[in-house]
Each structure stands twice: as C-alpha cells, then as structure tokens.
C-alpha positions as a Markdown table, in Angstrom:
| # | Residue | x | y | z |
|---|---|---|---|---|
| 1 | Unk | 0.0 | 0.0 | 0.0 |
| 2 | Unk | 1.3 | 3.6 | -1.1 |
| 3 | Unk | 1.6 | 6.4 | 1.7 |
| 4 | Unk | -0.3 | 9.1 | 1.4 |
| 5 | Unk | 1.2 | 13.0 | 1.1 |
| 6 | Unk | 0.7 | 13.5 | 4.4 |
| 7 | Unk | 1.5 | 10.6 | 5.4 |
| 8 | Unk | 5.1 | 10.1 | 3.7 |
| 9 | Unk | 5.8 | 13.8 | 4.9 |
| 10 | Unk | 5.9 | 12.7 | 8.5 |
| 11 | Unk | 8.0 | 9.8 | 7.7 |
| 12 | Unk | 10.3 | 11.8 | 6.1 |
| 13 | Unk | 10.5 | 14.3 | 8.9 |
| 14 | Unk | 11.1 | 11.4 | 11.1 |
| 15 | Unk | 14.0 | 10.0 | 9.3 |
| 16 | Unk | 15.3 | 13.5 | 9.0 |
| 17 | Unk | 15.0 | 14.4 | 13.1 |
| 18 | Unk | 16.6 | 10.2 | 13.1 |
| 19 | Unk | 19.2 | 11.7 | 11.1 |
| 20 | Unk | 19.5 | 15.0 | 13.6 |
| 21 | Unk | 19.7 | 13.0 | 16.2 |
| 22 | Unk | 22.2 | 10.5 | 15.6 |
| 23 | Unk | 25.0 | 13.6 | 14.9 |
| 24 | Unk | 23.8 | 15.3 | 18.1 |
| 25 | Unk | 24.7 | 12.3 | 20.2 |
| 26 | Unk | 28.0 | 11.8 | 18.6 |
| 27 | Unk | 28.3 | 15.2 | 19.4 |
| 28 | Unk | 27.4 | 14.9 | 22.7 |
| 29 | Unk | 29.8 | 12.5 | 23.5 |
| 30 | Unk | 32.6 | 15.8 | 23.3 |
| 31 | Unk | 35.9 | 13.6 | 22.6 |
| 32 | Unk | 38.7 | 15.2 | 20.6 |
| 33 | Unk | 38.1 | 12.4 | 17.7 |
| 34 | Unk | 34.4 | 13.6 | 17.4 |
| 35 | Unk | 35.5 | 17.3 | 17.1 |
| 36 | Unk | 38.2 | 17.4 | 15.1 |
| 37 | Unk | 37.4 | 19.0 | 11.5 |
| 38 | Unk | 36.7 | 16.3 | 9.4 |
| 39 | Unk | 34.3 | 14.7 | 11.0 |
| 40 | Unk | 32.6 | 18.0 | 12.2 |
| 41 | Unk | 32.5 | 18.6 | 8.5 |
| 42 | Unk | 31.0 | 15.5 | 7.5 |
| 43 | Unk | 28.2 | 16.1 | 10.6 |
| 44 | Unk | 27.3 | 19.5 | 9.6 |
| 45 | Unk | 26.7 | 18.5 | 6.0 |
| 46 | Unk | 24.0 | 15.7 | 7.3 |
| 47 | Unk | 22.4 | 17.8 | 9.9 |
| 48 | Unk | 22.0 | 20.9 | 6.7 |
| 49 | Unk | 20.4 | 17.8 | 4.2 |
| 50 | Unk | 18.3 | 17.1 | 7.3 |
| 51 | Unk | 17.1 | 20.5 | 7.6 |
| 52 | Unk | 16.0 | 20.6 | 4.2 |
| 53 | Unk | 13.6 | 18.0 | 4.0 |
| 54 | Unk | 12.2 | 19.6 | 7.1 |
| 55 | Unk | 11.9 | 22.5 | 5.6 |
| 56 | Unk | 10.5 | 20.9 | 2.5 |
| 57 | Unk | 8.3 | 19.2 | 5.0 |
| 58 | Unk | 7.0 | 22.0 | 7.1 |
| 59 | Unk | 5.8 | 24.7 | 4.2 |
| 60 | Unk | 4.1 | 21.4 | 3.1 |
| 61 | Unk | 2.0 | 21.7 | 6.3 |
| 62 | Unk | 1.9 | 25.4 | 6.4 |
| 63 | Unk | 0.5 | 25.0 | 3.0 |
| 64 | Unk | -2.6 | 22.6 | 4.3 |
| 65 | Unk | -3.1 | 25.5 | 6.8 |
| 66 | Unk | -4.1 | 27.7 | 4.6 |
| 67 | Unk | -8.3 | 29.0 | 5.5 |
| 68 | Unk | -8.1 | 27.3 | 8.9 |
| 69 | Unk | -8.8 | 29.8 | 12.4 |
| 70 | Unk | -6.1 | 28.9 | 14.8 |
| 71 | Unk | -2.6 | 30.6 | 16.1 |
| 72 | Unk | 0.2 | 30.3 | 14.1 |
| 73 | Unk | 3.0 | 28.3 | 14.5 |
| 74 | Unk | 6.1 | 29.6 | 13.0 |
| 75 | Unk | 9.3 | 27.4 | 12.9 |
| 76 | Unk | 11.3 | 29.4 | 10.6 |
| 77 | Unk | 13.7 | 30.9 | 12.8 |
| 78 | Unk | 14.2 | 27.6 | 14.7 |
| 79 | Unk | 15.1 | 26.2 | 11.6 |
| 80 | Unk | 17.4 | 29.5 | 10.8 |
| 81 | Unk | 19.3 | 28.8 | 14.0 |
| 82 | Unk | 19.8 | 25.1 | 13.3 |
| 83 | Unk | 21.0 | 26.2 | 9.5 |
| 84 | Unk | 23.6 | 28.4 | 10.8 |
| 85 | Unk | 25.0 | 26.1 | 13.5 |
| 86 | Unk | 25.1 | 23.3 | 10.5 |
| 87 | Unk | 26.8 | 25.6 | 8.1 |
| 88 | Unk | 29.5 | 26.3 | 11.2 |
| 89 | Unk | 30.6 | 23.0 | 11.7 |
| 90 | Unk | 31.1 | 22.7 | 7.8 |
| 91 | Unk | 33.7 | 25.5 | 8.4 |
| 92 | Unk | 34.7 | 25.1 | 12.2 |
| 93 | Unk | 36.4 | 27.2 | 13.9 |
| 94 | Unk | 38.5 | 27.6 | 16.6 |
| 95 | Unk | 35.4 | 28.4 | 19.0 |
| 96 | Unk | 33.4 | 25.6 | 17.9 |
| 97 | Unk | 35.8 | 23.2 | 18.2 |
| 98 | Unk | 36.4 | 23.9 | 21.9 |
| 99 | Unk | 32.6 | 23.8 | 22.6 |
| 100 | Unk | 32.6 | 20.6 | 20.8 |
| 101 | Unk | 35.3 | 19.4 | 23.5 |
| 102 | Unk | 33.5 | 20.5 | 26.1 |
| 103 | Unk | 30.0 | 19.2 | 25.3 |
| 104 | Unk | 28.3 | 22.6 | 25.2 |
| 105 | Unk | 27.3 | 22.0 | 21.2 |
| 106 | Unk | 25.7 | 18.5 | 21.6 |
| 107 | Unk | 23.9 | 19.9 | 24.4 |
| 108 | Unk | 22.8 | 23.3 | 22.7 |
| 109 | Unk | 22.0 | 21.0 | 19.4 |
| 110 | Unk | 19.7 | 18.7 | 21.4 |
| 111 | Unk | 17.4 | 21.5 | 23.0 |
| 112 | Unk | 17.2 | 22.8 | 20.0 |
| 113 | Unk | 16.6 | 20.1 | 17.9 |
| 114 | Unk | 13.8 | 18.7 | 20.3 |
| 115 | Unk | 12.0 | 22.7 | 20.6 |
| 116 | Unk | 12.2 | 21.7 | 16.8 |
| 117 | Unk | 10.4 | 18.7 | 17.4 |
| 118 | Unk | 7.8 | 19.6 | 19.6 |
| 119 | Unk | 6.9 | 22.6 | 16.9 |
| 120 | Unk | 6.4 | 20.4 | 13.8 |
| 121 | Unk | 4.7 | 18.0 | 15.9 |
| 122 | Unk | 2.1 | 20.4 | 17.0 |
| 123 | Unk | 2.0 | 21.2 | 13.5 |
| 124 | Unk | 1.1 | 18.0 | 12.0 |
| 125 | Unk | -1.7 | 17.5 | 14.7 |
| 126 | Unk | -3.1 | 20.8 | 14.0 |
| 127 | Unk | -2.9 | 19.9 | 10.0 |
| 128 | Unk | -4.7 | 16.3 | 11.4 |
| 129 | Unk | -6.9 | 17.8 | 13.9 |
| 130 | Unk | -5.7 | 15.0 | 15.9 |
| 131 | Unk | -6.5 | 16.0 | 19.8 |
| 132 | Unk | -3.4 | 16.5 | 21.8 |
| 133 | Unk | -1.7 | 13.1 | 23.1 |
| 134 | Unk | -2.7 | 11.9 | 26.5 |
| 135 | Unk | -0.3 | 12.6 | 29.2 |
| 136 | Unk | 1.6 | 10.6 | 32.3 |
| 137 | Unk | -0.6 | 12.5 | 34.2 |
| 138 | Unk | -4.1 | 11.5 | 32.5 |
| 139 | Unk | -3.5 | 7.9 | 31.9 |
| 140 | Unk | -2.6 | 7.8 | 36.0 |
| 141 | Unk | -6.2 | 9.6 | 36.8 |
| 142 | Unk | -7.8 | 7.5 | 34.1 |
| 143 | Unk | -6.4 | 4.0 | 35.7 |
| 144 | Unk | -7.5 | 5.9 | 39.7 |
| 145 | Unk | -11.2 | 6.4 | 38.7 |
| 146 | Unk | -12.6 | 3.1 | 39.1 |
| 147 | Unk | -10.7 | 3.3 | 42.7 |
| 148 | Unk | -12.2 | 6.4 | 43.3 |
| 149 | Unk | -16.0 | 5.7 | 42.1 |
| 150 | Unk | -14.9 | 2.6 | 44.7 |
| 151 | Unk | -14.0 | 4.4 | 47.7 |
| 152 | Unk | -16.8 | 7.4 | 46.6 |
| 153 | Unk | -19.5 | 4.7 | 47.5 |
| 154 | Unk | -18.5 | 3.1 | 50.3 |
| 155 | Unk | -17.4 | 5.8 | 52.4 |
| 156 | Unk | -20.0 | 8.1 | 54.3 |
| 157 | Unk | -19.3 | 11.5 | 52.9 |
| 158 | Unk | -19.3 | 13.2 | 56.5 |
| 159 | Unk | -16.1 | 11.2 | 57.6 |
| 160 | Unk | -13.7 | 13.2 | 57.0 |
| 161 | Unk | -10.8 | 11.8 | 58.9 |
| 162 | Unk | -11.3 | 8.2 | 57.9 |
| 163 | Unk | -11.3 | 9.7 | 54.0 |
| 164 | Unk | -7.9 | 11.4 | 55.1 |
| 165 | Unk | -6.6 | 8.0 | 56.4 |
| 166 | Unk | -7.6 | 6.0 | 53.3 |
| 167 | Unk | -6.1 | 9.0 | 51.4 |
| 168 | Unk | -2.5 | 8.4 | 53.5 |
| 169 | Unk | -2.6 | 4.3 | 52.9 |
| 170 | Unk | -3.4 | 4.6 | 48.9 |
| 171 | Unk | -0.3 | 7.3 | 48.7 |
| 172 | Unk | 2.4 | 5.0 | 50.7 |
| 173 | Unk | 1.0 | 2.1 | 48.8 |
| 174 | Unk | 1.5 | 4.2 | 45.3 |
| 175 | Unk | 5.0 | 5.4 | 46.3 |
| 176 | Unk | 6.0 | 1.4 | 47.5 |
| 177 | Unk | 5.1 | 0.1 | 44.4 |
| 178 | Unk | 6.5 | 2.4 | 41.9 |
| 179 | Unk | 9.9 | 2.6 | 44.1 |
| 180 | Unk | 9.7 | -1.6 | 44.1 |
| 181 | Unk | 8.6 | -1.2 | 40.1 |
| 182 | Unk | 11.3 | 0.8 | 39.2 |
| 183 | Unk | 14.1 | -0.1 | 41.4 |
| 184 | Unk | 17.4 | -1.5 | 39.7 |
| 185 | Unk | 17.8 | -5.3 | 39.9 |
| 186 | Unk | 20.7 | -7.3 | 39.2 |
| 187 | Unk | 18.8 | -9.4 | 36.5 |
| 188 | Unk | 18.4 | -6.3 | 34.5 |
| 189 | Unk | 22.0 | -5.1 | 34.9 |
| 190 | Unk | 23.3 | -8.1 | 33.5 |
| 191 | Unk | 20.9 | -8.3 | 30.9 |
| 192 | Unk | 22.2 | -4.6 | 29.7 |
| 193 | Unk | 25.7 | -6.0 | 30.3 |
| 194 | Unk | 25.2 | -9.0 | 28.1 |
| 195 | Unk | 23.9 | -6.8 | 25.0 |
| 196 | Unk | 26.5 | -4.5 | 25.5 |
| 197 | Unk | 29.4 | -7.4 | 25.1 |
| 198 | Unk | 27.4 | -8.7 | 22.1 |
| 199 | Unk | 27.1 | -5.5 | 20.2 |
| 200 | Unk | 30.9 | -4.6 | 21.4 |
| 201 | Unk | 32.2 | -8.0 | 19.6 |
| 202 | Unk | 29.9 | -7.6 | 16.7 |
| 203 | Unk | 31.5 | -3.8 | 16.4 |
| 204 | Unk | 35.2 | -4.9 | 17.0 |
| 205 | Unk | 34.6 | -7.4 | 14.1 |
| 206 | Unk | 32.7 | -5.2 | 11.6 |
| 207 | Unk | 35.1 | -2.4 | 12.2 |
| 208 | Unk | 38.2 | -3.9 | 10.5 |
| 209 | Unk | 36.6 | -5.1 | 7.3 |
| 210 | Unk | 34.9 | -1.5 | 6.7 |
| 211 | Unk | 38.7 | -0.1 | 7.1 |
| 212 | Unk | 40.0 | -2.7 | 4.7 |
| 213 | Unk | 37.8 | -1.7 | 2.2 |
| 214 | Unk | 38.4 | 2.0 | 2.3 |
| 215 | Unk | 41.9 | 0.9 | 1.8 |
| 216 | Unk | 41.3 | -1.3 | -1.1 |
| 217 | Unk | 39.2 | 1.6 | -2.8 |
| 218 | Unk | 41.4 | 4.7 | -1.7 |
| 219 | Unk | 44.5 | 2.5 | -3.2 |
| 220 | Unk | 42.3 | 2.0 | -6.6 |
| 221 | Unk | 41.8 | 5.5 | -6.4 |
| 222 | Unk | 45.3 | 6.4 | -6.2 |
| 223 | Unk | 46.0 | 4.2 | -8.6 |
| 224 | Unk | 44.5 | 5.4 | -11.4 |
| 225 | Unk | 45.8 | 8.3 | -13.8 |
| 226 | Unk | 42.5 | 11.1 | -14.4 |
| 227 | Unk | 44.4 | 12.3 | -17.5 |
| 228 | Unk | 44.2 | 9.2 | -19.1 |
| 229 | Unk | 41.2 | 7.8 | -18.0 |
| 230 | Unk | 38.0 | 7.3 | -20.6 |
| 231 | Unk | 34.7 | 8.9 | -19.7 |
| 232 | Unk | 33.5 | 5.2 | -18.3 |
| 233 | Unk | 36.8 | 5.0 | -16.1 |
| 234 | Unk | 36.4 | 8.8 | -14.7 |
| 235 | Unk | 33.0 | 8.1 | -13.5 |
| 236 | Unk | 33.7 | 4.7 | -11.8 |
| 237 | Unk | 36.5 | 6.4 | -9.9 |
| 238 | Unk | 33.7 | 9.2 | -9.1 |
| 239 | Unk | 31.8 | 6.4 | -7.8 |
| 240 | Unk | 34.4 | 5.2 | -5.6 |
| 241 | Unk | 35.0 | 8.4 | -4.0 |
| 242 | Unk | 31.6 | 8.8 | -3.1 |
| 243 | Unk | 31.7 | 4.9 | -1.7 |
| 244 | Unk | 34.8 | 5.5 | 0.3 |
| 245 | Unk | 33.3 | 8.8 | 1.7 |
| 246 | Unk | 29.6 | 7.0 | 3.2 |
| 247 | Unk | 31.9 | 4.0 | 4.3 |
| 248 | Unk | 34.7 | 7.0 | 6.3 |
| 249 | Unk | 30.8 | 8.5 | 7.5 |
| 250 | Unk | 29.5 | 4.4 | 8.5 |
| 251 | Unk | 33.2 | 3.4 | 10.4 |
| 252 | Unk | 33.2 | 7.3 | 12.2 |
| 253 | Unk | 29.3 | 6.5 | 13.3 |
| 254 | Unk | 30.8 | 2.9 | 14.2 |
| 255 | Unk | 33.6 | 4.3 | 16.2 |
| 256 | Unk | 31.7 | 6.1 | 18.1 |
| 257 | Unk | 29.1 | 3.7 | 18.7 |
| 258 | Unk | 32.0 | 1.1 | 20.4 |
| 259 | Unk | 32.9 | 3.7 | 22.9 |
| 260 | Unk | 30.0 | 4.3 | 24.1 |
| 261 | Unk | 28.7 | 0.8 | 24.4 |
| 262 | Unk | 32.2 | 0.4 | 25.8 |
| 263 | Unk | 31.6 | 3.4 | 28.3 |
| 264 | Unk | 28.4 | 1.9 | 29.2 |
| 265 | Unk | 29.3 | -1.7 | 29.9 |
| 266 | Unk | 32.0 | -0.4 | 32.5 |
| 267 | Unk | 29.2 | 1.5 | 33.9 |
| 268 | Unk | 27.3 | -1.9 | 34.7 |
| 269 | Unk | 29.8 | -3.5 | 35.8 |
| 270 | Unk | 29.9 | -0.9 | 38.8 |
| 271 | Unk | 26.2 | -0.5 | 39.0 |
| 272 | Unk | 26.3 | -4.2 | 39.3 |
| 273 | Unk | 29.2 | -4.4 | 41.9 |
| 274 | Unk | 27.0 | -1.7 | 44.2 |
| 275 | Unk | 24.0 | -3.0 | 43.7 |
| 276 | Unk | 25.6 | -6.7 | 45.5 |
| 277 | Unk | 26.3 | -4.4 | 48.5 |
| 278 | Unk | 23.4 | -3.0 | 49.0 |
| 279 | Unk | 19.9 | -4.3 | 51.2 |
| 280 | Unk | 16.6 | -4.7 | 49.4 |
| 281 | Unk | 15.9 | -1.5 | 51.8 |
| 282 | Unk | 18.6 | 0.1 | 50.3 |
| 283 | Unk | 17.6 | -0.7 | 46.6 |
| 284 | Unk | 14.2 | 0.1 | 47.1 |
| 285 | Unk | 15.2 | 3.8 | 48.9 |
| 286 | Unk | 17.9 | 4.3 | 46.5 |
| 287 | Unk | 20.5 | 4.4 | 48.9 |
C-alpha cells in the first residue's frame, strides 16, 4: 500500500529528526576524535540535508493550513538557527571546536533540535486535527477512577478523617510500588551487560573489514591516472570516491558507537558491583 502525502511527509520528517539526532549524540559524547574537522565537517553537511527536508516538509504543512482559524505556528527561525550552527561545523572554527570538546554544542544541538520537534509535531496534529496526546498525568487519573467511584461509595461523605486515612494508605501504597517497580535489579543489569558485550564484539569485528575496504578503494583511487582515463573510467572512480566517503561517514558512526557501548558496559559493571552491597531496603530507597 502507497503512503499518502501526508503521510510520507511525516515519515520523512522522522527520518530527518533520526538523522539530527544520531549527529547530536556523537556530538554529545565531546571527545577530541568527534570534534576534530573532518568529522565535524561531515556532521554539519547531514544535519543541513536534514534540515532541508524539514523544511520541504513544514511549508508542506503550512500550506494545508491555509483557511483554517487557529494561532500560528512559525518554525522558521528555529530552523534558521539550526541552519547556521550546521553551516559552522562545515567551516569550524576555533570556537566551535572547543565547545565541541566541552560538550556545550551537543547539548545546545539537542534543545534545540527537540524545541524543533515539539513545533512540527504540533504542526502535524493541527494539519490532522488529531487531539493532543494523553499525558503521564491522564492515563494515572484514568487508571485511579474506578478506585475512586470505589471508595466514593463506600465511604459516608461526613467522615472526614477516615477519608484522610484511606487518602494516606493509597499514597504510601502508590509510592512502594513504583519505588519496588522501578528499582534497579541485578537481572536487568546483567541483561544490559550481556547486550553491550554482544554488540561490542559484533562492532570490534565489523570495524576492521569497513577499514580494509576503504583501503582497497582509496588504493584503486590512487591508482588510477585522471588524464588518461576514458569517460566510463572517470565516473567509476567518481563512484568510488563517493563509496569511500559514506563507508569513512558508517566506520566514524561505528567508532563512536563502540565507545560508548564500551563506556556503558564499565558503567554496569559498577552499578552491578554496588548493587551486590546493598539491602533490598537500600535498593528500594535508592540508597
């Protein structure tokens, strides 16, 4: 079945925040290898492409607008700002490369990537008329109301003090079971542990053949003379720059991906150590 207009917009947006967001985060990780020039290069061209389709996307919706009585929503100089920090990185200097090291830009990215977001969310539920999602908040009152009705019926009205005591139990009994529903367990630890160490050997093995055949292509490349190449031979060597370029792009991504699963498995380990030392008291108190 083909996606509608509409439809396939959204999609696209979503691949393009996808797209956004996977720079940010390498961003966000602030190591020297991240925010040296190259690679900052190569993540502000993505993040500009990005921004285009969500343009593209957005006047789209704007455009469906068009006769209907509601506030505006205008995203253009979110967009403007996102632009401008995109085209920087493609010409770093000095100054973004030390807030690079420092974290600030992956952090300044994110907020304003999700402020983004949020706007051409709204926008697409305003194009929909789709009512706005239900909170945290509402689904908890919507799950208490069959409690309530309960309690509404068999408790006199006039008793005032018992209503307060019922009040007291239901709110220690709420805060026990989310603390025991969301307190850390070793099962889940080692769980997170075990993916880790399977996507950290599947990484360490992947990593080497991508860099073999960036060799093999950047030797082909370097092998060939341009001046006497046919037409044919000039294009497949185009074609191989362009391949060796996505694979540098996929092993950087890759790279960056194994530290941080590294990172995060020497994380559980001590989460896991501390979590042996501790009581169930202590677990459930977060102490």
């Amino acid at each position: 079945m083909q996606e509608t207009g509409e439809n396939q917009g959204i999609i696209d947006s979503d691949r393009a925040f996808k797209e956004i967001k996977d720079r940010v985060v390498m961003l966000t990780l602030a190591s020297e290898y991240v925010c040296e020039e190259p690679l900052l290069k190569k993540i502000g061209f993505r993040i500009e492409k990005s921004l285009e389709a969500l343009k593209a996307h957005i006047e789209d919706l704007e455009g469906q607008l068009v006769g209907k009585p509601a506030e505006e929503i205008k995203l253009d100089e979110q967009l403007e700002e996102m632009a401008e920090i995109a085209v920087s990185l493609q010409a770093p200097e000095e100054q973004i490369s030390e807030k690079c090291v420092a974290g600030e830009l992956g952090k300044d990215l994110e907020r304003r990537m999700i402020a983004l977001q949020g706007g051409v969310r709204a926008l697409e539920q305003k194009v929909g008329g789709a009512p706005a999602p239900y909170t945290a908040t509402d689904s908890v009152m919507r799950a208490l109301r069959p409690v309530q009705s309960f309690f509404a019926h068999i408790i006199s009205p006039s008793s005032i003090v018992f209503r307060v005591f019922v009040g007291l139990l239901l709110i220690c009994f709420g805060a026990f079971v989310y603390l025991y529903a969301t307190m850390e367990s070793e099962e889940d630890i080692r769980e997170a542990i075990e993916q880790s160490q399977a996507r950290i050997q599947a990484l360490e093995s992947t990593l080497p053949e991508i860099s073999g055949e960036i060799q093999q292509i950047k030797k082909q490349i370097e092998a060939a003379n341009m001046d006497e190449l046919t037409r044919e031979e000039k294009a497949r060597i185009m074609d191989l720059n362009v391949k060796a370029f996505d694979l540098g792009e996929k092993l950087d991504k890759l790279q960056v991906e194994l530290k941080m699963h590294q990172k995060a498995l020497e994380e559980d380990h001590r989460r896991l150590k501390t979590i042996r030392e501790k009581s169930f008291l202590q677990r459930l108190l977060r102490r």
